[in-house]
C-alpha positions in Angstrom: -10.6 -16.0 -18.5 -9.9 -19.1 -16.2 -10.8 -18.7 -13.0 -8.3 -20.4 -10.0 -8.2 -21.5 -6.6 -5.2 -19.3 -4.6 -4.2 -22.3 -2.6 -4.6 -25.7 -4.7 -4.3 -23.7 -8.0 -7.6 -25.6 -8.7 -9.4 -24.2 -11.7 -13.0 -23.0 -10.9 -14.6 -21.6 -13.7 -14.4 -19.7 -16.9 -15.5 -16.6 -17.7 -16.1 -14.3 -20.5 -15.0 -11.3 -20.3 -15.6 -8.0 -22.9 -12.5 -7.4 -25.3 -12.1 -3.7 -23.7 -10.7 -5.5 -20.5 -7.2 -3.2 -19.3 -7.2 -5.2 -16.5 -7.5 -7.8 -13.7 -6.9 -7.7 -9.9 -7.8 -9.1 -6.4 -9.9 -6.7 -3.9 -9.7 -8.3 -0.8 -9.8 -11.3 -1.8 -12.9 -10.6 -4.7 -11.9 -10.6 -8.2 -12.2 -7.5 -10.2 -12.0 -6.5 -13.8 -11.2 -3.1 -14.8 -12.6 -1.5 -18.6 -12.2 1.4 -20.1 -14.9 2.8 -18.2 -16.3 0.7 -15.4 -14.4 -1.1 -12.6 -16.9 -4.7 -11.9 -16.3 -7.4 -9.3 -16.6 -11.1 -10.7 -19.3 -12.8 -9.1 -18.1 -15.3 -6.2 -21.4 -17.8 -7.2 -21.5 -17.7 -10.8 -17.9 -15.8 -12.2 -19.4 -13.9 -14.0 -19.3 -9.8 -14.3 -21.3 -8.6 -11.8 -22.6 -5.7 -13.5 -24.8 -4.7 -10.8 -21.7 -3.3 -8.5 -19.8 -2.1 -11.3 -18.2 1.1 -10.6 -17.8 4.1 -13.0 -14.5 5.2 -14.1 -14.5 8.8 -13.7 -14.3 11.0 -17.0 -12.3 13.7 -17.0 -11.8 14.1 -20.1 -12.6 12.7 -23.6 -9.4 11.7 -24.6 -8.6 9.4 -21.8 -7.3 5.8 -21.6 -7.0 3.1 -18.8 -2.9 2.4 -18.7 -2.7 0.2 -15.5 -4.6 -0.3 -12.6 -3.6 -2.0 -9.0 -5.7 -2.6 -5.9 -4.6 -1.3 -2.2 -6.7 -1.4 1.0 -10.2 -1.9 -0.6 -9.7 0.5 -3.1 -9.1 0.2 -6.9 -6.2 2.6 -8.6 -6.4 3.5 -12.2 -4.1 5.1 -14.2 -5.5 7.2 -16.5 -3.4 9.1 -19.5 -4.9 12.1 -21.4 -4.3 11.9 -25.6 -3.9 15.7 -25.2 -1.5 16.4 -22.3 -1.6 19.8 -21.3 1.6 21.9 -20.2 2.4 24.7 -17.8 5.7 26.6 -16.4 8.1 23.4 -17.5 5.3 21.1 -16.2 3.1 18.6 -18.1 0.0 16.9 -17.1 -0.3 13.6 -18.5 -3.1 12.0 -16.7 -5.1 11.2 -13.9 -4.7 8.5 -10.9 -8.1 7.8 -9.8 -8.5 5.9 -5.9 -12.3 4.3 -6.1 -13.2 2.7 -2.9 -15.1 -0.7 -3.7 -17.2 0.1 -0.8 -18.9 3.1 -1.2 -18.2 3.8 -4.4 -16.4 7.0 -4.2 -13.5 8.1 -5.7 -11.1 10.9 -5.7 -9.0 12.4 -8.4 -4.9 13.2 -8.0 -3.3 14.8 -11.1 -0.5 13.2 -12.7 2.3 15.3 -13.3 5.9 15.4 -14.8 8.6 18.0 -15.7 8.5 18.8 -19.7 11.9 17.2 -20.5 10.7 13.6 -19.0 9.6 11.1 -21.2 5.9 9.9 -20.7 6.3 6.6 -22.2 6.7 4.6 -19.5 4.9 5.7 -16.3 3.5 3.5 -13.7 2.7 4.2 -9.9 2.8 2.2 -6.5 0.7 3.1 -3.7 2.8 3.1 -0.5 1.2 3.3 2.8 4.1 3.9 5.8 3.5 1.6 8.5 1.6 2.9 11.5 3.0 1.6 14.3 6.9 2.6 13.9 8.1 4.6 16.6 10.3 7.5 15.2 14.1 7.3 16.1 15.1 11.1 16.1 19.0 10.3 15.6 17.9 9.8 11.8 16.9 12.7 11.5 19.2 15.2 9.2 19.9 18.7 10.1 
């Protein structure tokens, strides 16, 4: 993996990285790599895995696979897909999305569900964060 400047487009460095790599994404600003079961920061000094702050991906269950992952307000988002999708009352679970905060290291667990007719092939997610500082104009509002 080559390794760039954002601004000159410079290259800094190579690095290795393990062949079970699903992904690779900025944290503010710090470069992250996401596995199948770890999320790691890339060294700024020496671009290399830092596998000292790696993070565990959550298991939930043993038939789970890293799909996609994003990053959003110092937190890491993984898609994770279940082999064995359980179903209930016209609804399937399919997955997991799991938020871990690059911080402190914790992370929380939101189910990923879908009615039974969908397709599951092609899911992806985007987190969306409304902005704070709107002020709410009441003649939108439907009655």
């Amino acid at each position: 993996m080559d390794v760039f400047d954002a601004v000159t487009l410079d290259r800094m460095a190579s690095v290795r990285v393990e062949s079970d790599l699903q992904s690779l994404l900025s944290v503010q600003g710090r470069p992250w790599v996401v596995d199948s079961t770890q999320v790691c920061p890339i060294s700024d000094e020496t671009y290399d895995v830092d596998r000292s702050e790696c993070l565990d991906i959550p298991v939930i269950r043993s038939t789970q696979y890293v799909t996609q992952a994003i990053s959003s307000q110092g937190k890491v988002l993984v898609l994770v897909r279940d082999e064995t999708m359980s179903e209930a009352k016209g609804v399937r679970t399919i997955g997991s999305i799991l938020s871990i905060d690059t911080e402190t290291g914790d992370s929380v667990v939101t189910p990923v569900r879908i009615p039974s007719g969908k397709s599951t092939d092609s899911i992806l997610f985007l987190p969306h964060s409304p902005p704070t500082n709107h002020t709410h104009d009441k003649s939108l509002d439907l009655k």
